[in-house]
Biotite code that builds the C-alpha atoms (Angstrom):
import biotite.structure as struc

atoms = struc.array([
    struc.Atom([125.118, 207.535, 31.047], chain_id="A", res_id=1, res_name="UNK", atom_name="CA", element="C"),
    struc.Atom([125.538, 205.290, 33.947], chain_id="A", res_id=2, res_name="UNK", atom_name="CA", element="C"),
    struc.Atom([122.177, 203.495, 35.013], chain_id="A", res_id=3, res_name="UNK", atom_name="CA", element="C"),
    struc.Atom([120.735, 204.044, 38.537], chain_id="A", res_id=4, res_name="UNK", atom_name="CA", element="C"),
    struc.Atom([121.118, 201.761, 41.039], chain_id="A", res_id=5, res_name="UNK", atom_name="CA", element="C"),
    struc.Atom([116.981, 201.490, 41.109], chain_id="A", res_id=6, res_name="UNK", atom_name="CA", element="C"),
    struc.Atom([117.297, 200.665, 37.328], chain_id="A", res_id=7, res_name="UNK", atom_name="CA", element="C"),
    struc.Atom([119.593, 197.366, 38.078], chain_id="A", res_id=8, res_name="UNK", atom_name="CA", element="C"),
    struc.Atom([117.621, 196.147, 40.954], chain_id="A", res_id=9, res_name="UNK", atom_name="CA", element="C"),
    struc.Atom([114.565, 195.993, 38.730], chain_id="A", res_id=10, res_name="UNK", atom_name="CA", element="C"),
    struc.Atom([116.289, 194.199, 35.927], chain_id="A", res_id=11, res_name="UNK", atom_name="CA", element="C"),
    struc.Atom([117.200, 191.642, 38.552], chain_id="A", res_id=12, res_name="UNK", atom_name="CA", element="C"),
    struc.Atom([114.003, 191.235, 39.951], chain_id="A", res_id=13, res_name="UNK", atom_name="CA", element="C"),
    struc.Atom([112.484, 191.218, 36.463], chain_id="A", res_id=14, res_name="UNK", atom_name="CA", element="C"),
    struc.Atom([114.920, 188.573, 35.680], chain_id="A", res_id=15, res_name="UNK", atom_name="CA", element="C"),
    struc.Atom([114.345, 186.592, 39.265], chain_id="A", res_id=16, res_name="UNK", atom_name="CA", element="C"),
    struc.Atom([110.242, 186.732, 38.496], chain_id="A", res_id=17, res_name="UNK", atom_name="CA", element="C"),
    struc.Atom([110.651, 184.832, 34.716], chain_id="A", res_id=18, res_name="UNK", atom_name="CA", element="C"),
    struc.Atom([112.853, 182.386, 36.413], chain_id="A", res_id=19, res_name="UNK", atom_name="CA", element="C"),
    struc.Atom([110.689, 181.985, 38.607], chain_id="A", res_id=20, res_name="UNK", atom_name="CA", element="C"),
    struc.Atom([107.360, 181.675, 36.325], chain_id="A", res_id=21, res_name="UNK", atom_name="CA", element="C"),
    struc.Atom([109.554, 179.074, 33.913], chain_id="A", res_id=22, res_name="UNK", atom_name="CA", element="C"),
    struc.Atom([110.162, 177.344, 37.322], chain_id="A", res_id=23, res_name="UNK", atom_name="CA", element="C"),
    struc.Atom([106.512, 177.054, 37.762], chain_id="A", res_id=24, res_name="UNK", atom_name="CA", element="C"),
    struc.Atom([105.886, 176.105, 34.064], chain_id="A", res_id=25, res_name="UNK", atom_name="CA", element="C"),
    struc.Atom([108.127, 173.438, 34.202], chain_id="A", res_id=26, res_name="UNK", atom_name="CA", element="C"),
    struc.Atom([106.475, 172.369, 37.214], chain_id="A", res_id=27, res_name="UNK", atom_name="CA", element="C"),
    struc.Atom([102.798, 172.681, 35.927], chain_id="A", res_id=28, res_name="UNK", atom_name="CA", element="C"),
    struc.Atom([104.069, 170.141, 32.758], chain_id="A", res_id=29, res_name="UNK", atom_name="CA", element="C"),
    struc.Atom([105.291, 167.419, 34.812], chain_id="A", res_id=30, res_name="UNK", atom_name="CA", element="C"),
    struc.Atom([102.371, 167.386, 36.889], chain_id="A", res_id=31, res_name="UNK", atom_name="CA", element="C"),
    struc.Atom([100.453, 167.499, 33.511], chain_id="A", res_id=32, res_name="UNK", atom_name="CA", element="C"),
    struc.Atom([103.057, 164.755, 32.594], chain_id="A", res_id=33, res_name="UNK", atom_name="CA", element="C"),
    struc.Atom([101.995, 162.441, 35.320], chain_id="A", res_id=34, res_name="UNK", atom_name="CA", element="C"),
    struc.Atom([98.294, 162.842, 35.440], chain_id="A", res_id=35, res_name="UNK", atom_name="CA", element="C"),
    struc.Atom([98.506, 161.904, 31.395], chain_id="A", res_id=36, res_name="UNK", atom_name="CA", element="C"),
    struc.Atom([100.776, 158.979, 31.664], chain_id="A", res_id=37, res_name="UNK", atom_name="CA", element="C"),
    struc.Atom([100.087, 157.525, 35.136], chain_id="A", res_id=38, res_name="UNK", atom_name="CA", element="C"),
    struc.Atom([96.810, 156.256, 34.454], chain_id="A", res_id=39, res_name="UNK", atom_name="CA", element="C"),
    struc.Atom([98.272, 155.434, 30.470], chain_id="A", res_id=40, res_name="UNK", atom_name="CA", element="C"),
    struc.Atom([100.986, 153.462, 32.331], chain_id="A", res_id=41, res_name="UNK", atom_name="CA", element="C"),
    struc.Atom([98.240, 151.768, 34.626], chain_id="A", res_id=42, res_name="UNK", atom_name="CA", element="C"),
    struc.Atom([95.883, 151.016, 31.916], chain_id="A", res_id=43, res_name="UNK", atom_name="CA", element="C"),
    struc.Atom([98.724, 149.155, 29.328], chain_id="A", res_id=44, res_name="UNK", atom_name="CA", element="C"),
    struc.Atom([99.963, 147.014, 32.770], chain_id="A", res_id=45, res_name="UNK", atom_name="CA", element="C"),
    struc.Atom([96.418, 145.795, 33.289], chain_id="A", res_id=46, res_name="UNK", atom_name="CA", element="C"),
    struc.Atom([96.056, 145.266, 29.291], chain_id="A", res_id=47, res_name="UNK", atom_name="CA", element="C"),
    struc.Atom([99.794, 143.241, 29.807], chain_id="A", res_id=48, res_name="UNK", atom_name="CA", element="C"),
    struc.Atom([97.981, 141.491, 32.675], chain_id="A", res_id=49, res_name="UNK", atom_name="CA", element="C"),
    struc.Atom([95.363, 140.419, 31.200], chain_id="A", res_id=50, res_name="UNK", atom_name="CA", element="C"),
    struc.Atom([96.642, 139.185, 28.119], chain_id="A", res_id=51, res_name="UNK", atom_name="CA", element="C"),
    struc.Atom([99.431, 136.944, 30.231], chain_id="A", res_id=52, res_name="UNK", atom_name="CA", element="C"),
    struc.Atom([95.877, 135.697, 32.285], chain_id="A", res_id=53, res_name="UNK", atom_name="CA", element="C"),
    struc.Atom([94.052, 135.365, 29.056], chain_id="A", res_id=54, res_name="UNK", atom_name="CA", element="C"),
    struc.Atom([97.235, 133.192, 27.240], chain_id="A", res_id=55, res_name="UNK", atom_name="CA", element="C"),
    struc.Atom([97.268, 130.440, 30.393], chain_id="A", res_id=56, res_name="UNK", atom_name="CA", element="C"),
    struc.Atom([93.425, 130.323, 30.666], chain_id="A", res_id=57, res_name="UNK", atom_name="CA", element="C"),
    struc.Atom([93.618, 129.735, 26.998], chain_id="A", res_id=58, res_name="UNK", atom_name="CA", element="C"),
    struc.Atom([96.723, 127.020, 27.760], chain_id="A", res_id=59, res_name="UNK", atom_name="CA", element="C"),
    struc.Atom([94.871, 125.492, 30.377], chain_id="A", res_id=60, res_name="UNK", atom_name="CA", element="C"),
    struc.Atom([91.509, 125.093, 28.396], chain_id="A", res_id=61, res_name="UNK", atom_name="CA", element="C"),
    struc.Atom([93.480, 123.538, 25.713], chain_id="A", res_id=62, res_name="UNK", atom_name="CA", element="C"),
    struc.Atom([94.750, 120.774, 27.675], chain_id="A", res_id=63, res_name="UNK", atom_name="CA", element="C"),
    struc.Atom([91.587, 120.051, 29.255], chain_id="A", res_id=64, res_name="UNK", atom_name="CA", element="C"),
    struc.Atom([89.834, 120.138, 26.177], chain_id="A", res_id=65, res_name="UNK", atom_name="CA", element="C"),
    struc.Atom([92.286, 118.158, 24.527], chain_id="A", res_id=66, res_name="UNK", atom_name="CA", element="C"),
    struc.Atom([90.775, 115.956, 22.102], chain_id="A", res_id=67, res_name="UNK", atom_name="CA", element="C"),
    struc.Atom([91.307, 112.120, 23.477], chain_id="A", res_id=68, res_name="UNK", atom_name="CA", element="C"),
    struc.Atom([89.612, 110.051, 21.062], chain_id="A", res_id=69, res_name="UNK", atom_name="CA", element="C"),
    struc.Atom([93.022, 107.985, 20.815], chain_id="A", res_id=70, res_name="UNK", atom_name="CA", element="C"),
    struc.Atom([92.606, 106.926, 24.573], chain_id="A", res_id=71, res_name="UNK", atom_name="CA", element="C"),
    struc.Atom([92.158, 102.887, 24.453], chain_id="A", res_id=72, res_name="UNK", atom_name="CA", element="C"),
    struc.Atom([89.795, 101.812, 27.043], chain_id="A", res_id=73, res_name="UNK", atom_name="CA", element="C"),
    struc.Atom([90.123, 98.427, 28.753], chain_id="A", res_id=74, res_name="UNK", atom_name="CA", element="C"),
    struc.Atom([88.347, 95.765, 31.526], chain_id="A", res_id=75, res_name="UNK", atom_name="CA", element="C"),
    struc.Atom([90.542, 95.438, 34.146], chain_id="A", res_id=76, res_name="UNK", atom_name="CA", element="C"),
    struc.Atom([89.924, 93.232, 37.129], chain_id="A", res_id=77, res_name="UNK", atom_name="CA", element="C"),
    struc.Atom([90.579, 94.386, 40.718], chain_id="A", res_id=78, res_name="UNK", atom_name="CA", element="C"),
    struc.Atom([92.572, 90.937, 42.187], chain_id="A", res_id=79, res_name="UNK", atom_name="CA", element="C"),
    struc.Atom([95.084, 90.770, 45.123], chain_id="A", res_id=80, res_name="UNK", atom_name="CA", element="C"),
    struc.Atom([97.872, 88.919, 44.202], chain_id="A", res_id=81, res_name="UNK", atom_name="CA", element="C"),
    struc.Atom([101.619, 88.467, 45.883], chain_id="A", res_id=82, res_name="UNK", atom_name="CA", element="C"),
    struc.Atom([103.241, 86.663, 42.210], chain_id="A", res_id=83, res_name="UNK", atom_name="CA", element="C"),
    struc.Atom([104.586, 88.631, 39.340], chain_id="A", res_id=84, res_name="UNK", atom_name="CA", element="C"),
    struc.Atom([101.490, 89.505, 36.613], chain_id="A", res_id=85, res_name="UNK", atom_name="CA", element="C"),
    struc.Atom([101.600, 89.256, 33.179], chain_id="A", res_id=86, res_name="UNK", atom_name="CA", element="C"),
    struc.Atom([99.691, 91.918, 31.655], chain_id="A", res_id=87, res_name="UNK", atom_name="CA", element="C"),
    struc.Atom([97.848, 92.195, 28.383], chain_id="A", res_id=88, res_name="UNK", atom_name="CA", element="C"),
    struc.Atom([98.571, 96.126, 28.334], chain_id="A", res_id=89, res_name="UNK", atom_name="CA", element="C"),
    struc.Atom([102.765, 96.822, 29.080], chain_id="A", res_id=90, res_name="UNK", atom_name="CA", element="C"),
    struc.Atom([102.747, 99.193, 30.541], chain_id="A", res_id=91, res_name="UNK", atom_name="CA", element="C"),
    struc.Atom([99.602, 97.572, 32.381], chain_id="A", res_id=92, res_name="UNK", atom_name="CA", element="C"),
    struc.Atom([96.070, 99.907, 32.394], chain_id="A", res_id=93, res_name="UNK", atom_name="CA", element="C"),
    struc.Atom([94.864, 97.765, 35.152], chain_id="A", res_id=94, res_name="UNK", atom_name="CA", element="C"),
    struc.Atom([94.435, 94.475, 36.827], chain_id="A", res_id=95, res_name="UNK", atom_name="CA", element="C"),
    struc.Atom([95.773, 92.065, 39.092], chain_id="A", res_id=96, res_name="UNK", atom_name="CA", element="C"),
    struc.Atom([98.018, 93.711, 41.667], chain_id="A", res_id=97, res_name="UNK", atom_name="CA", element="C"),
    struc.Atom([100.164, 93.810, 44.455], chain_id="A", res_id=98, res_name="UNK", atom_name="CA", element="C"),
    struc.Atom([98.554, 94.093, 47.962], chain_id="A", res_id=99, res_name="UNK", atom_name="CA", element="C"),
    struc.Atom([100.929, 97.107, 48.880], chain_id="A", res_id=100, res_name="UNK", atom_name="CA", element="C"),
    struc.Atom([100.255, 100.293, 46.520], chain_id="A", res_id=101, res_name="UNK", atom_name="CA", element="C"),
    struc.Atom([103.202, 101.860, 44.990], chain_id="A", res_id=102, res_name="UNK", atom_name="CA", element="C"),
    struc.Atom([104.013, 105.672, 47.117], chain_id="A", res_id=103, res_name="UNK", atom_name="CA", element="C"),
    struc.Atom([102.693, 108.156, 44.653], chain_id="A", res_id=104, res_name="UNK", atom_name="CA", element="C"),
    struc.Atom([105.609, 110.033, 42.779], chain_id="A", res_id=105, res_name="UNK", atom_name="CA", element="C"),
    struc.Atom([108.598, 110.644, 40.756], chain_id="A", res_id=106, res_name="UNK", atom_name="CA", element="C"),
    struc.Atom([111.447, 107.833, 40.213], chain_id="A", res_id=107, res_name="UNK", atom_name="CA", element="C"),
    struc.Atom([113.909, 107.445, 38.557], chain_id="A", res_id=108, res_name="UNK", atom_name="CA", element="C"),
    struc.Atom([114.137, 103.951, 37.858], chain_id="A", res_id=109, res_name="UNK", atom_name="CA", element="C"),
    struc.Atom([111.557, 101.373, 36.747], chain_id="A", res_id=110, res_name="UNK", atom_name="CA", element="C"),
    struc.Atom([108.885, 100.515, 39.440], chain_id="A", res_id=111, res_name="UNK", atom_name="CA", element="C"),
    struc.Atom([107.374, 96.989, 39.717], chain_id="A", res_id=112, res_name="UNK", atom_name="CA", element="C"),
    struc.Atom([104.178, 97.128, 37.698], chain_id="A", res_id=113, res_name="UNK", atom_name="CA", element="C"),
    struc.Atom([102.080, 95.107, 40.248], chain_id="A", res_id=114, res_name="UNK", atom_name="CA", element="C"),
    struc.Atom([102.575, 98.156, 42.629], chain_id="A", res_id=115, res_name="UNK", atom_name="CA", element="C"),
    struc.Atom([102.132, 100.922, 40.423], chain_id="A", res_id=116, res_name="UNK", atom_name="CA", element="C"),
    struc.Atom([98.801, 99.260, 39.085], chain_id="A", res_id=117, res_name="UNK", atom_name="CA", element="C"),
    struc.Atom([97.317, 99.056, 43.064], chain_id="A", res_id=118, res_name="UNK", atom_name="CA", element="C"),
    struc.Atom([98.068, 102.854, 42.905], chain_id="A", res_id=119, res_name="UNK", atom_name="CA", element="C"),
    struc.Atom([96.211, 103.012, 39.543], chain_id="A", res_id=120, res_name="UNK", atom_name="CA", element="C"),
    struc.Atom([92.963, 101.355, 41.792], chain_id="A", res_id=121, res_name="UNK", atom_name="CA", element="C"),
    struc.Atom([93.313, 104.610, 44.146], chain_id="A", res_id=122, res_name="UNK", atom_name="CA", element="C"),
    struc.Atom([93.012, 106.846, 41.326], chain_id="A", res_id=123, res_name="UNK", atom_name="CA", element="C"),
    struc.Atom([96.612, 107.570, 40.301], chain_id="A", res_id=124, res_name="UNK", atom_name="CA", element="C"),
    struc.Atom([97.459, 108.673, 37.021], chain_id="A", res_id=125, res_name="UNK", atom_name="CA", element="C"),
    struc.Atom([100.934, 106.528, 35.809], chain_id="A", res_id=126, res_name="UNK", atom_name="CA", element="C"),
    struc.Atom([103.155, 108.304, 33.166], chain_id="A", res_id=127, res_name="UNK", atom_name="CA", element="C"),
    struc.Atom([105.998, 106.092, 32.117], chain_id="A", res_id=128, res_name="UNK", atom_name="CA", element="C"),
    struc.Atom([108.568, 107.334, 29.147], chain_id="A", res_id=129, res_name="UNK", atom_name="CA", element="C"),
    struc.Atom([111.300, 105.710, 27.574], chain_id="A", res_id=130, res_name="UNK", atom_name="CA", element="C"),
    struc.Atom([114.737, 105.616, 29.895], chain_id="A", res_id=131, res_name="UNK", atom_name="CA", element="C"),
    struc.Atom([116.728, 107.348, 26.850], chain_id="A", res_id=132, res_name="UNK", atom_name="CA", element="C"),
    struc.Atom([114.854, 109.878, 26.612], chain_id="A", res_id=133, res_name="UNK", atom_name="CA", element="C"),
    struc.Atom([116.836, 113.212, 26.746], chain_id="A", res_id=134, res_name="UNK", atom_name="CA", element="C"),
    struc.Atom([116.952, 115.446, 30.896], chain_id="A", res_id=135, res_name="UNK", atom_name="CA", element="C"),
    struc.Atom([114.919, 118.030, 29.332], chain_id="A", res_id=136, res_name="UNK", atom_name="CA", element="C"),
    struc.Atom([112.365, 115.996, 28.457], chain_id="A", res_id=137, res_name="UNK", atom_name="CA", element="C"),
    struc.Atom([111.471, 114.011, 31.382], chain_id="A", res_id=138, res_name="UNK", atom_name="CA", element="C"),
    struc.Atom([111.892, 117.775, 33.001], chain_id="A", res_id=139, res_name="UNK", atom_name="CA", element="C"),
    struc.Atom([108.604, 119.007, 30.870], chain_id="A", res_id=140, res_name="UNK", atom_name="CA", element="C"),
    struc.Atom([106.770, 115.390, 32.223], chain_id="A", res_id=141, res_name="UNK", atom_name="CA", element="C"),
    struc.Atom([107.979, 116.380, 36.059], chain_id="A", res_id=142, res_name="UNK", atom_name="CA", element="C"),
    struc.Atom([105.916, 119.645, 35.301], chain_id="A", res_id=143, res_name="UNK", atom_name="CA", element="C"),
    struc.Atom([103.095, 117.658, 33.700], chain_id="A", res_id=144, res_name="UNK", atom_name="CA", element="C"),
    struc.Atom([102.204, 116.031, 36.656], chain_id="A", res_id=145, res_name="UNK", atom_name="CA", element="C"),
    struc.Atom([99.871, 116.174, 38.837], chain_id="A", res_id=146, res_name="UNK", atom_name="CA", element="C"),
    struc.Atom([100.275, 117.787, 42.668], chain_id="A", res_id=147, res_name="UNK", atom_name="CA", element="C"),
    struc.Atom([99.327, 114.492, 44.141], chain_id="A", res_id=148, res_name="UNK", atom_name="CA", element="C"),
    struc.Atom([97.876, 110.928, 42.940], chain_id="A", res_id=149, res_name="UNK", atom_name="CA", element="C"),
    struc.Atom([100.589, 110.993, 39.839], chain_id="A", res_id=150, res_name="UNK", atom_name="CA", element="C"),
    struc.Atom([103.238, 108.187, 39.159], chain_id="A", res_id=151, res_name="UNK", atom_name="CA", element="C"),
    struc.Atom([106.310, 109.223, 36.869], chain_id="A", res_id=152, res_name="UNK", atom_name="CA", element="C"),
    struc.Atom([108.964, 106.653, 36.318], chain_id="A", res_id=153, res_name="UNK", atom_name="CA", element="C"),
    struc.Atom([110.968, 104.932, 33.220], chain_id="A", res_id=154, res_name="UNK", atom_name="CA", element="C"),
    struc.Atom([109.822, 101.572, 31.471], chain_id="A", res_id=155, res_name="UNK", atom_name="CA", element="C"),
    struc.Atom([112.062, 99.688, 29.708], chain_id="A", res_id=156, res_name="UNK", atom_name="CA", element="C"),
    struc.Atom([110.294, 98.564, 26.172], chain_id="A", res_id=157, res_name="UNK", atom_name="CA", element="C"),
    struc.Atom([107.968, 101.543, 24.964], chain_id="A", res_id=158, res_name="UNK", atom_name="CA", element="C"),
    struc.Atom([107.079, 101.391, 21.690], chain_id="A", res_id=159, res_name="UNK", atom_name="CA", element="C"),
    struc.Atom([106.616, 105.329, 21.792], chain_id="A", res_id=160, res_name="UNK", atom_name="CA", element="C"),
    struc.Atom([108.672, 107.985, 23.732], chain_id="A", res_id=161, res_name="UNK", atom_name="CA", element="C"),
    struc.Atom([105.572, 108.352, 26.725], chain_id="A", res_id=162, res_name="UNK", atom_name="CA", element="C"),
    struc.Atom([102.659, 106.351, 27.784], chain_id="A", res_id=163, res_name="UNK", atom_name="CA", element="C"),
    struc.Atom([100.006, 107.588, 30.168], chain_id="A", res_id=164, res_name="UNK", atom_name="CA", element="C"),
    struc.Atom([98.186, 105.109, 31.905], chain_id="A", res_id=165, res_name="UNK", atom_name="CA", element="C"),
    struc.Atom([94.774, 104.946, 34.727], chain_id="A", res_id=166, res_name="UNK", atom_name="CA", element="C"),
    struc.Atom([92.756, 102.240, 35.514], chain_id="A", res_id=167, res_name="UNK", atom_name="CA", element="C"),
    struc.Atom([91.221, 100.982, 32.471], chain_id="A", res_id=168, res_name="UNK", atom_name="CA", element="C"),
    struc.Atom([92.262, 103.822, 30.202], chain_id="A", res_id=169, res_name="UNK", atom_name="CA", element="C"),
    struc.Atom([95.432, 104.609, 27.991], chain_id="A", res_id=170, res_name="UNK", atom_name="CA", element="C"),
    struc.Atom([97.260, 106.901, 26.167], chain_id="A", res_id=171, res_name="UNK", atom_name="CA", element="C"),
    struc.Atom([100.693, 106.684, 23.724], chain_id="A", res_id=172, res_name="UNK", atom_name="CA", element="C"),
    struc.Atom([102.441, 109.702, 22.532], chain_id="A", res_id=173, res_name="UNK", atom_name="CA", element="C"),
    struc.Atom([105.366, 110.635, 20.727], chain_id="A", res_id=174, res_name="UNK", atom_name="CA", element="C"),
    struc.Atom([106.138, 113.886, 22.184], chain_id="A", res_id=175, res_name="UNK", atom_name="CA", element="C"),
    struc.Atom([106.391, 115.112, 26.001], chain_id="A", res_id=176, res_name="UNK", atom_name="CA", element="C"),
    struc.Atom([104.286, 118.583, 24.645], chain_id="A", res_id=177, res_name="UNK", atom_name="CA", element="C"),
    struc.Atom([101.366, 116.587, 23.543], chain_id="A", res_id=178, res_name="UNK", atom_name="CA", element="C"),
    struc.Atom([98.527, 118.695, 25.130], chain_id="A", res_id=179, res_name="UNK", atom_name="CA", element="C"),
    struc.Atom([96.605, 115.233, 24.977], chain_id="A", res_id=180, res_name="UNK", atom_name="CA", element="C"),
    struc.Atom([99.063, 114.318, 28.100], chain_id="A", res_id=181, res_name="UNK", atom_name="CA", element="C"),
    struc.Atom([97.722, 116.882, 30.327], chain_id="A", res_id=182, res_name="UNK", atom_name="CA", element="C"),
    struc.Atom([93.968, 116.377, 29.109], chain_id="A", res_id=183, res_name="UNK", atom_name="CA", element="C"),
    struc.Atom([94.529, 112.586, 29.907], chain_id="A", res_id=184, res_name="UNK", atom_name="CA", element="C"),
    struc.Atom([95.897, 113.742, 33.654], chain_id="A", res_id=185, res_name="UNK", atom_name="CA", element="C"),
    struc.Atom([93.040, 116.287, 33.911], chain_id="A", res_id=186, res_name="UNK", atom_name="CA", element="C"),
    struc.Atom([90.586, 113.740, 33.131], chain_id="A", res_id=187, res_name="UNK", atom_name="CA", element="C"),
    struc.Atom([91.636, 110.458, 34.455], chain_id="A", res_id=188, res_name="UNK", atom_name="CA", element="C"),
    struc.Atom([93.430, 111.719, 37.901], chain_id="A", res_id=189, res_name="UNK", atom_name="CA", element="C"),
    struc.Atom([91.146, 110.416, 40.571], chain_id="A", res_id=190, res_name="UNK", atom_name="CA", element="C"),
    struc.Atom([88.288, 108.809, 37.215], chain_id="A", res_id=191, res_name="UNK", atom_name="CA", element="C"),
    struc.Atom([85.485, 107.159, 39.076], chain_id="A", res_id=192, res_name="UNK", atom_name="CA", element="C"),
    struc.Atom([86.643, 104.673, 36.708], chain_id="A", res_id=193, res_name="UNK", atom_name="CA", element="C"),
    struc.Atom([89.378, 103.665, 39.071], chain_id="A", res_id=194, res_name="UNK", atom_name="CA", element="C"),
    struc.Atom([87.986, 100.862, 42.208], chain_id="A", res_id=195, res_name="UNK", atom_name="CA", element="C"),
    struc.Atom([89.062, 103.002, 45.012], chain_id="A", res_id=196, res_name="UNK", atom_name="CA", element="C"),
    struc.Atom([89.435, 106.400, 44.103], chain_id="A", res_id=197, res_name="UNK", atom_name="CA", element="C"),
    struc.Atom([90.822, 108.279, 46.271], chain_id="A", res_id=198, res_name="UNK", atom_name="CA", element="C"),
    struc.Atom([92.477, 105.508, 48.782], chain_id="A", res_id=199, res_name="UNK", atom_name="CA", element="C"),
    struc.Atom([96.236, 106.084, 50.162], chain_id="A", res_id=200, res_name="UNK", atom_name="CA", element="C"),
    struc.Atom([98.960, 107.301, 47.775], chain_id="A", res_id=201, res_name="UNK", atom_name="CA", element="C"),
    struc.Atom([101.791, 107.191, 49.980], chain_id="A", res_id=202, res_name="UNK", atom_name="CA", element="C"),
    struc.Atom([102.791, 104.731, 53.396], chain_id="A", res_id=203, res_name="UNK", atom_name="CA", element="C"),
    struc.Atom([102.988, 101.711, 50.234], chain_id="A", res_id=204, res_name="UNK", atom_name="CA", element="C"),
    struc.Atom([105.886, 100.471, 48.620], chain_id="A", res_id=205, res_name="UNK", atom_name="CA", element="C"),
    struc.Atom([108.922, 102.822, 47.236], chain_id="A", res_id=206, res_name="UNK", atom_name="CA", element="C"),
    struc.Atom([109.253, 100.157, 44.202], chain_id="A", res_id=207, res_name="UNK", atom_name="CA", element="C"),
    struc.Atom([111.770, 98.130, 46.075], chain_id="A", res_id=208, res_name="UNK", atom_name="CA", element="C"),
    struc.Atom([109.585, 95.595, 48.329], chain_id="A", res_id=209, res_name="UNK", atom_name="CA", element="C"),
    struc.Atom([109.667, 92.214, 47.254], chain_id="A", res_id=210, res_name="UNK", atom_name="CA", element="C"),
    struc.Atom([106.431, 91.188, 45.446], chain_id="A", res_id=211, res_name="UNK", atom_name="CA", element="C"),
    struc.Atom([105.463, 88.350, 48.081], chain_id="A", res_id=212, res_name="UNK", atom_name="CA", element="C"),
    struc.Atom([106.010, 90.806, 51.298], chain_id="A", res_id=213, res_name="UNK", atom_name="CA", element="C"),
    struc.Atom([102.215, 90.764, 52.068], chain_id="A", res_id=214, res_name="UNK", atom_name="CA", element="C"),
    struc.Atom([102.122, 87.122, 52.208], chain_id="A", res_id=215, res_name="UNK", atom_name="CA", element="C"),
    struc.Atom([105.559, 86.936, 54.664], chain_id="A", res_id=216, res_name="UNK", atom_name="CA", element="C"),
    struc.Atom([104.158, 89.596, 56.756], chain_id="A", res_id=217, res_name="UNK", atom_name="CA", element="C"),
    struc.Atom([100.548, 87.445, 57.572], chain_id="A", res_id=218, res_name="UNK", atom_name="CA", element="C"),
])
């Protein structure tokens, strides 16, 4: 028996409406879909957030908390002098200095000490680290530093890979990670320790002005 043409058209339409309902199904679960794991998605990127917030506050407290009971504290005078200084402390934590500050910064050769030390009276913080010590390493002391009032240069002699030095105060350490380094920067950058604390960093010396230029220049 050969089915009516009535009898095919409602087969297809039959057919057309359950494609059509699994069209909306399918449509009704991804919308279900999103409005689970939108606000799931949101929720584990603030968590991530968070945590990567709550890891440098905890990095940042650490240094500033560092424990510094190995800091050496020392009387230092505050004398103008144009002649070369010999200093109790080598690196020097202070003393007799040059009358032209040292430009705050990073060099990469040695820097007279009388002009680093007049920088050290403004409140600079002076890192020095032994010349062999490997790129990488003097990279991680570049990023130590602070934005401004921070000296970074090589000194021939150390008896330990890094010394960090402000007026009066200093610190040796055997490895550029040492939180203690940042703690000392933290704490000592701009000390009311220093003479002149926050007097000119820059418009000095660049290290290579002879020691007695003052005293030709008056």
């Amino acid at each position: 028996m050969t089915p009516s043409t009535s009898d095919g058209a409602s087969k297809r339409e039959r057919r057309d409406r359950l494609q059509q309902m699994q069209r909306d199904q399918s449509r009704q679960e991804r919308r279900r879909a999103l409005l689970v794991w939108v606000p799931v998605g949101l929720v584990l990127l603030s968590l991530v957030a968070g945590v990567g917030v709550g890891l440098r506050d905890a990095s940042e407290e650490q240094s500033a908390g560092a424990d510094l009971k190995a800091v050496k504290s020392y009387e230092a005078e505050s004398d103008h002098v144009t002649e070369p200084v010999d200093y109790e402390q080598m690196p020097p934590a202070g003393g007799p200095h040059n009358p032209i500050w040292l430009n705050c910064g990073t060099y990469g050769t040695a820097v007279p000490n009388e002009n680093a030390v007049h920088s050290m009276e403004h409140g600079a913080t002076w890192v020095t680290y032994d010349p062999d010590l490997p790129d990488e390493d003097v990279d991680v002391l570049k990023k130590a530093m602070p934005d401004s009032y921070g000296v970074l240069s090589p000194y021939e002699g150390l008896e330990n890979p890094v010394t960090a030095s402000a007026w009066g105060k200093q610190l040796v350490l055997d490895d550029v990670n040492d939180p203690r380094l940042k703690g000392f920067i933290s704490k000592y950058t701009q000390s009311p320790d220093a003479p002149e604390p926050g007097a000119s960093c820059s418009g000095g010396s660049d290290g290579s002005l002879p020691l007695d230029t003052a005293a030709q220049s008056q």
